[in-house]
N, C-alpha and C positions, 0 to 999 in steps of 0.2 A: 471684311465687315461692311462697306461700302455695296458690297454684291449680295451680300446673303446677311442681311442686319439679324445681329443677335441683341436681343433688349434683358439688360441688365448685365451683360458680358462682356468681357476685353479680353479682346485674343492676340497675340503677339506671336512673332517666329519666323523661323527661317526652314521651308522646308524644300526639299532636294529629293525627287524621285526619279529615277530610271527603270522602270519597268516595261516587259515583252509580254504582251496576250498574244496569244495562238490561237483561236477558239472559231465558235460560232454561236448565235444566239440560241440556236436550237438547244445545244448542248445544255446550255446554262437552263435553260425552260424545261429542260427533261429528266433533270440530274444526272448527266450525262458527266460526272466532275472526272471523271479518267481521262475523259480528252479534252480536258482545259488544260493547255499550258503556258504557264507562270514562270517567268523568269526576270531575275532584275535584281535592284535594289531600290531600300527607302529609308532616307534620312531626315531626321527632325533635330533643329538645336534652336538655344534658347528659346523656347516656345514658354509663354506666360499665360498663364489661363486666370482671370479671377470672376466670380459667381458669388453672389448672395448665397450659394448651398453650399460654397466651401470656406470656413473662417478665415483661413488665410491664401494667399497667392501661392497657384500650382505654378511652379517653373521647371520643364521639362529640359533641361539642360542637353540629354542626346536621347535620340532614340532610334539605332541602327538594326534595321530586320533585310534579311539577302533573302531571297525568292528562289527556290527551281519545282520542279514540275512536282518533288518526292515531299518536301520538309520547306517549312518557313527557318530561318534562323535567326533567331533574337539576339543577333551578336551585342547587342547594350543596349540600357535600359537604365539609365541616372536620372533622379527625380528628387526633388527638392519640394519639401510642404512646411513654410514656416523652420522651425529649427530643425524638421525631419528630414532624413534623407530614405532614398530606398534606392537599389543598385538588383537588377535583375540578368541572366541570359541563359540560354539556353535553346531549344529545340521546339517547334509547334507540327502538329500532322494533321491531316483533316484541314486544314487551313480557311481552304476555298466553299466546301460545301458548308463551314461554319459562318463564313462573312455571306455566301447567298442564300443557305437556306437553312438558320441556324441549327445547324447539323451538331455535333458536339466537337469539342476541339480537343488534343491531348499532345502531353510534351513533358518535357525532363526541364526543371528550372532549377537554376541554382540563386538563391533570393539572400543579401547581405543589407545588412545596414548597421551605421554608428547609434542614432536614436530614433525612436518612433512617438511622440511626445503626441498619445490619444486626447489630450486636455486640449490642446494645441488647435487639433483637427477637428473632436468632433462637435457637434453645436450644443450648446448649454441648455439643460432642460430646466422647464418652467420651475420658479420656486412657489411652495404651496405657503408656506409660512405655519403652519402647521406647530415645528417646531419652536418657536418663538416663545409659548405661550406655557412652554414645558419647562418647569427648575431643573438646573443640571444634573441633581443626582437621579432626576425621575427615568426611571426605562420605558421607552413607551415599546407596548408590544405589537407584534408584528402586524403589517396589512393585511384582509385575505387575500389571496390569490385571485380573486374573483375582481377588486380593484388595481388588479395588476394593468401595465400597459404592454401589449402585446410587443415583437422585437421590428426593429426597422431592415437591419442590416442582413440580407439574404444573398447566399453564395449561390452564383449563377448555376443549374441542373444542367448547362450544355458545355461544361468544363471538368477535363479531364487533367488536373496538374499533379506529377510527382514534385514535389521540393525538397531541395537539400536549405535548411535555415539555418542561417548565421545573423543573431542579430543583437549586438553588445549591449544596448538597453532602451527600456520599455517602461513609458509615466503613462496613468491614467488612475485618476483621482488621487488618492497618496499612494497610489500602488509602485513601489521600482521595482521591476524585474532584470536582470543584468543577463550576460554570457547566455544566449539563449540560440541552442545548437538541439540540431534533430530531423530527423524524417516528419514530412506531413503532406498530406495526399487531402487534395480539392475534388469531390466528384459529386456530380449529382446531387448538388446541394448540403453534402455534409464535406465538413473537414476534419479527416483524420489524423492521431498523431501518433505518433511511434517512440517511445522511448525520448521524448526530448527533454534534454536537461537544463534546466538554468538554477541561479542565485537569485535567492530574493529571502526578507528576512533576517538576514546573517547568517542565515544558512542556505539550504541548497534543497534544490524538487526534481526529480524523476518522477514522468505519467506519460501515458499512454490510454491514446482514449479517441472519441470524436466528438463532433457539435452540428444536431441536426438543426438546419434551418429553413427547413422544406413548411415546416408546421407556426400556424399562428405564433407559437411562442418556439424558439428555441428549444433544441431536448440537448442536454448534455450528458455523459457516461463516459468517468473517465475511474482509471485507479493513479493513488499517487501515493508516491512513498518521498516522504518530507524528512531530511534530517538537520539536525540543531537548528531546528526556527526558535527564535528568539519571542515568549511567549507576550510580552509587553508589547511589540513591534506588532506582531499579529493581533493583537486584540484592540489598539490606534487604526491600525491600517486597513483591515479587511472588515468589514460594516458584518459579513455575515458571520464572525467569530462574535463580534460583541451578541449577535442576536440570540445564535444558535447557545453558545458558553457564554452570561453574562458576568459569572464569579470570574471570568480567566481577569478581570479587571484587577482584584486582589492579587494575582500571580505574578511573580517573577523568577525567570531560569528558563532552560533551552526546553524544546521537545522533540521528537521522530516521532513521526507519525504516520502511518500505512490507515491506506483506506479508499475502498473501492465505493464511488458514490455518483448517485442519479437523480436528474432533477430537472425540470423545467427552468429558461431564463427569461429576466423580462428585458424591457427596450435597452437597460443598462447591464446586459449579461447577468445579473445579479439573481440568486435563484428564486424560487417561487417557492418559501422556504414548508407550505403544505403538503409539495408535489416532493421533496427531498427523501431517496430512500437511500441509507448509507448505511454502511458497516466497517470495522476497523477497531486499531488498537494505538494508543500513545503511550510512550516513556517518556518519562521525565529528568533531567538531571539538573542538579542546583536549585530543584524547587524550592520555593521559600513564599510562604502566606503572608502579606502586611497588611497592616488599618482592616483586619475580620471585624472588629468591634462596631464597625461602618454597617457590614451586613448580618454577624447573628453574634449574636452577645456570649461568646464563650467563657470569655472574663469574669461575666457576672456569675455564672454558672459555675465553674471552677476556681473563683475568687483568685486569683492569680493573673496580675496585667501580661504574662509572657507568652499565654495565648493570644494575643492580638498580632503578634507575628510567632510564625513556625516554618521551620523548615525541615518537609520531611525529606529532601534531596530527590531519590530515586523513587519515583512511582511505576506501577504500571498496572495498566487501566485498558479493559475491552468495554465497546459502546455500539450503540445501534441508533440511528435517526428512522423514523417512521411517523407517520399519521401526526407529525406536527409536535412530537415528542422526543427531548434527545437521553436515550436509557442505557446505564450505566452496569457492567456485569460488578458486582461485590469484588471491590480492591481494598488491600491494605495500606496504610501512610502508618509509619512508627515517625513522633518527634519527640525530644527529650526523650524521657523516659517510659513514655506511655503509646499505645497504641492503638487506633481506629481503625474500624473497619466502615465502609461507606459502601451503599447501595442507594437506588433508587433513579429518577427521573426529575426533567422539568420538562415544563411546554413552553412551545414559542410563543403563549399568550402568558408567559410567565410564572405560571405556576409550580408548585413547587411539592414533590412528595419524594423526601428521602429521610434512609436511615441511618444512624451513627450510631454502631456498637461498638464502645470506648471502654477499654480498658486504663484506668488511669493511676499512673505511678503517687502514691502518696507524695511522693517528693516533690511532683511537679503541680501539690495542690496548694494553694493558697491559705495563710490562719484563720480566715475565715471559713474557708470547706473544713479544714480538719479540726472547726470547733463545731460545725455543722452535724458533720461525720460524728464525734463525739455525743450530741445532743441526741443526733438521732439511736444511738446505741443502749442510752438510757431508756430512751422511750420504748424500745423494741424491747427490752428486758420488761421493761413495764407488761409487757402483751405476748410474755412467752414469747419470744423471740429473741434472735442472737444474731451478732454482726461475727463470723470466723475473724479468726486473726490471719490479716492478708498484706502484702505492701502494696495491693491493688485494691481499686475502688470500682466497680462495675456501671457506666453510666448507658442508658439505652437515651439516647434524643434522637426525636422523629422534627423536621423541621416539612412545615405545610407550608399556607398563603401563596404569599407573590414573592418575586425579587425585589418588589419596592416597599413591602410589607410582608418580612418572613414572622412564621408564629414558629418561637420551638418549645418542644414540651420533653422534659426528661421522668425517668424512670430509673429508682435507683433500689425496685424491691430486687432486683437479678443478687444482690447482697445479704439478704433476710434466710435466717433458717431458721426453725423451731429448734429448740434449745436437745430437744429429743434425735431430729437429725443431724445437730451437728455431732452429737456422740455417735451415731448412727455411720457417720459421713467421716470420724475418725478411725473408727472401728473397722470399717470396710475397707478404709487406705491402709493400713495394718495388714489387715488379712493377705491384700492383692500385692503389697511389698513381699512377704511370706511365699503367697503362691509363685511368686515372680522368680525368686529367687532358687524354690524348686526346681519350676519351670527351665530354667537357665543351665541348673545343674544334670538335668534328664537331657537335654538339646546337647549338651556339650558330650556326654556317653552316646547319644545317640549318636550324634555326627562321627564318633569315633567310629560306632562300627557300621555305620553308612558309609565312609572314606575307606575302611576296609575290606567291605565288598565289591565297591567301584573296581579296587586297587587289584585288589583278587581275578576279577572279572578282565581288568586291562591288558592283565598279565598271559592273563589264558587266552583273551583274543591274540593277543601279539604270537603267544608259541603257535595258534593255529597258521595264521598268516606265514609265517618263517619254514615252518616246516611242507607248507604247500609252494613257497620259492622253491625249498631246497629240492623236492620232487619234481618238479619244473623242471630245474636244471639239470636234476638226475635223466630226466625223458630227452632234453634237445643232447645231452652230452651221449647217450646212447646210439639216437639218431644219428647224430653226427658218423660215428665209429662205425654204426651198420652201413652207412653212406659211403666210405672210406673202403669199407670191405669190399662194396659191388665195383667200387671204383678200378682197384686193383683187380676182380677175377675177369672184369672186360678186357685183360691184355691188351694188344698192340692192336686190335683191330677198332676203327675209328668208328664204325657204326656201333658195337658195341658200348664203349665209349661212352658216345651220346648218349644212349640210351640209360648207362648208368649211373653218369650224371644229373639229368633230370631226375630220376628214380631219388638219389642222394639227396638231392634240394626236396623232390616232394618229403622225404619221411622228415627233414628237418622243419622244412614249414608246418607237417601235420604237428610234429611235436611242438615245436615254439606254440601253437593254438590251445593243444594239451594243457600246456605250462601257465597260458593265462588264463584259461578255464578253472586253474586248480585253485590260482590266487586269487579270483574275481569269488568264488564260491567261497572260500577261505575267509575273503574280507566280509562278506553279507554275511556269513556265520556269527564272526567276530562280532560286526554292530548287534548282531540280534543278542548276544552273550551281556555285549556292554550293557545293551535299553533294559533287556532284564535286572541286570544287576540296578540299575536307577532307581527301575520301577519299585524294587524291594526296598532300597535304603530310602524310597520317598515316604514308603510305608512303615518304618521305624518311628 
C-alpha cells in the first residue's frame, strides 16, 4: 500500500511465491504461449481485502495454485465473505495466454460451501417508497418491462469452467435454498446447469437449464420439476408467485409442479414478467381455500358461510404464461358435495376473465339459496317454465375486473326448461333407457358369436402351424436316414467317407431350411386366418 497506494482500500496478507519463467519477450509478444515455461508455486494466506464495492471484509484465508508448463493447479481456494464461506479446487489450462492476452481459460472445479448469505454480499438497492403510500390489501400491478433496470452481474466470455456444486445453503432476500448439488458449466458468458437438485420450500426442485448474461438484461431458460413446495411459503417468499398467482394468497397445501419456462431478468434476477413465456402443469394435494369471502363473495352467492373455506384436496391444473397473461386449461375442484369446473386467465396488470361452471349439491346450499331456488320456481311456472327435479343447482359465474376489485355475475338459466321440454327431456330418457338396454342385449349375442369365430379361427391357425412342424420333422428325419445310408455304402474307403458325410449334413441342413420354410409360411397363414376372423366379428 505504501508503494502502489490504493484510495479507499485495505489490503492485508501474507503472500509466498516461488515461481520459474523460461521464456523470452518475443514469445510472449507473438503468442508464442507453447514456449513459455511455467513452473513453481503460489501462495496466499490471510489476505483481507475491504472496498466501499464489497459490503463486507473479503478474507482470503488460503489460496494455493502449483504451476508446470501443461495445467495451473488450484490445489485450495478458502474464502470467507462476512458469514459466507466458499472452498474451491481443481484444474485451469490455457492459463498463460489468459493472464496475457485474455485468451479463454478452462478447467474442472469442484466448488463447496456451508452458506452463501446474497443479502450479506450484495449492495442494497435504492428504496423508491413507492410502496408506502399503498394499503395492504392493495396489489399493485406489475412494472413495464420498459422501467425495468437492466442486470449488473456478467459472467466473464473468456471462461471456460466445468463445476461439480456442493453448496448446503443459500439466503437472498427471504429466499433459503438448502442441499444444493449438480453439474454447472461457466462459458462464454452463460451459466449452464444440469440436473441440479436442491430443498427449498419444504420441499425439493430438480432444473436444468442456463442463464445468459451476455445481453443488456439477463435471458434465462430453464425446466423445473418442483415437488411438495409448500403453497403458503411460496407465495410469502418468491415476489413473482404473489405477481404471476395473486389468489395463491388464499391457498394452503403442498404442490408439484413441472414447467419449462423463459424470460428476461432484471438487476435483482427477478423476471421481466412481459418477456415470460412458460408452460407446465401443477398438482395439488391438501388444498384447502380460506378467507375467499376477502376476494369474491361466494357466500353471498350461495348463501352458505362454508364456502369461505373449501378444500378440494387434489387438483390438477395445465397453464401457459404469455404476452403478460397467466391462462389456465379447464380443471375440475369437487368440495363438499358439489363441483366446479374453472377456466380462464388473468393479467399481470390484474385483470381478471374467468369462468366457473358449478354444479351445486342442494345440501351444500344455504336456506337462503334454497328459498331463493323455491321463489324462483314459482316465477318460472308463472312464464311457462319449469325448474326439473334435481339434487343439483347449475350455477354459470364469470368473474371480470381486477384482483383488487373482482365483479362476478352468475347465471342460473342452465336450470329452466319449458314445461313442454321437460316432458320432452322425460320421454326421451325413457326411450334411450329402452334402447340401451336392447342395445346391451344384441352386444352380449353378438360378442357370443364374435368370440366364436375368433375361437374357430384360433383353432384352425394352430392345426395349420402343427401340422407344418410335424412335416418339418417328417423332411430333417428322412434326411437324416438318407444321410445315414450314403454313410454306410461309402465302406471302408476314407475318401469316400468324406464325401458322404458332407453329402449327409448337406441333405439335413437343406431339410432343416425345408422345415422352417413350412412353419414360417404356416404362421403368416395362421395370422392372415386370425385378422380375418377379427375383421368379421368387428363387423357383427
Amino acid at each position: 500500500q505504501d508503494i502502489v497506494p490504493m484510495e479507499d482500500i485495505s489490503l492485508n496478507g501474507k503472500l509466498d511465491a516461488d515461481l520459474r519463467w523460461d521464456t523470452k519477450m518475443s514469445y510472449i509478444e507473438d503468442e508464442n504461449y507453447e514456449q513459455v515455461d511455467l513452473e513453481g508455486s503460489l501462495l496466499i494466506e490471510g489476505l483481507v481485502l475491504e472496498t466501499p464495492d464489497i459490503p463486507v471484509p473479503l478474507v482470503l484465508t488460503k489460496l494455493s495454485m502449483l504451476f508446470n508448463p501443461r495445467i495451473v493447479e488450484l490445489a485450495a481456494l478458502d474464502l470467507k465473505m462476512g458469514a459466507s464461506d466458499l472452498h474451491m479446487k481443481g484444474e485451469l489450462e490455457n492459463f498463460i495466454p489468459y493472464v496475457f492476452a485474455d485468451q479463454t481459460v478452462s478447467g474442472r472445479l469442484d466448488v463447496r460451501s456451508t452458506l452463501l448469505d446474497a443479502n450479506e454480499l450484495m449492495p442494497e438497492l435504492e428504496e423508491t417508497g413507492e410502496l408506502d403510500e399503498v394499503p395492504g390489501d392493495t396489489l399493485l400491478p406489475v412494472l413495464p418491462d420498459s422501467l425495468a433496470e437492466p442486470s449488473r452481474i456478467k459472467i466473464p466470455e473468456n471462461i471456460d469452467f466445468a463445476m461439480t456444486v456442493d453448496i448446503g445453503r443459500v439466503e437472498y432476500a427471504e429466499i433459503i435454498i438448502e442441499n444444493i448439488e449438480g453439474e454447472m458449466r461457466l462459458m462464454e458468458g452463460v451459466a449452464g446447469m444440469d440436473r441440479m437438485q436442491m430443498d427449498l420450500l419444504e420441499g425439493s426442485m430438480l432444473t436444468s437449464g442456463w442463464l445468459d448474461t451476455r445481453g443488456e438484461f439477463a435471458e434465462a431458460d430453464f425446466t423445473v420439476d418442483m415437488k411438495d413446495v409448500d403453497i403458503p411459503s411460496a407465495y410469502n417468499t418468491f415476489m413473482a408467485v404473489g405477481k404471476m398467482a395473486p389468489i395463491a394468497k388464499y391457498f394452503r397445501g403442498k404442490a408439484n409442479v413441472e414447467m419449462e419456462f423463459h424470460s428476461l431478468m432484471d438487476i435483482t434476477f427477478a423476471p421481466l414478467y412481459e418477456s415470460i413465456n412458460a408452460k407446465g402443469q401443477a398438482k395439488t394435494a391438501d388444498l384447502q381455500f380460506y378467507n375467499m369471502e376477502e376476494f369474491l363473495p361466494l357466500t353471498e352467492v350461495l348463501k352458505n358461510e362454508k364456502f369461505n373455506e373449501m378444500a378440494p384436496d387434489e387438483v390438477y391444473v395445465g397453464f401457459t404464461v404469455r404476452d403478460g397473461r397467466v391462462i389456465f386449461n379447464p380443471f375440475t375442484m369437487n368440495f363438499y358435495d358439489s363441483e366446479m369446473i374453472v377456466s380462464g386467465s388473468h393479467g399481470i396488470d390484474l385483470s381478471l376473465d374467468y369462468k366457473l361452471d358449478m354444479k351445486i349439491a342442494k345440501t351444500d346450499l344455504g336456506a337462503g339459496a334454497n328459498e331463493m331456488i323455491q321463489g324462483m320456481t314459482l316465477l318460472a311456472a308463472g312464464a311457462g317454465l319449469k325448474i326439473p327435479q334435481s339434487d343439483y343447482i347449475k350455477v354459470l359465474a364469470k368473474i371480470g375486473g381486477t384482483f383488487n376489485d373482482p365483479k362476478l355475475t352468475t347465471d342460473l338459466s342452465g336450470n329452466l326448461k319449458s314445461a313442454g321440454e321437460t316432458v320432452q327431456a322425460a320421454v326421451e330418457e325413457k326411450i334411450t333407457e329402452e334402447i340401451e338396454k336392447v342395445e346391451e342385449q344384441v352386444r352380449e349375442e353378438a360378442g357370443e358369436e364374435a368370440d366364436r369365430i375368433i375361437a374357430d379361427a384360433e383353432r384352425e391357425a394352430a392345426r395349420l402351424v402343427e401340422e407344418a412342424r410335424k412335416a418339418g420333422e417328417a423332411l430333417v428325419k428322412e434326411a437324416e436316414t438318407q444321410g445315414e445310408k450314403l454313410i454306410e455304402e461309402a465302406g471302408s474307403n476314407p475318401l469316400k467317407q468324406v464325401a458322404a458325410r458332407t453329402a449327409a449334413s448337406e441333405l439335413v441342413r437343406q431339410a432343416e431350411k425345408q422345415s422352417a420354410n413350412l412353419v414360417s409360411e404356416a404362421e403368416i397363414k395362421a395370422t392372415e386366418i386370425i385378422q380375418k376372423a377379427r375383421d368379421e366379428a368387428e363387423r357383427i
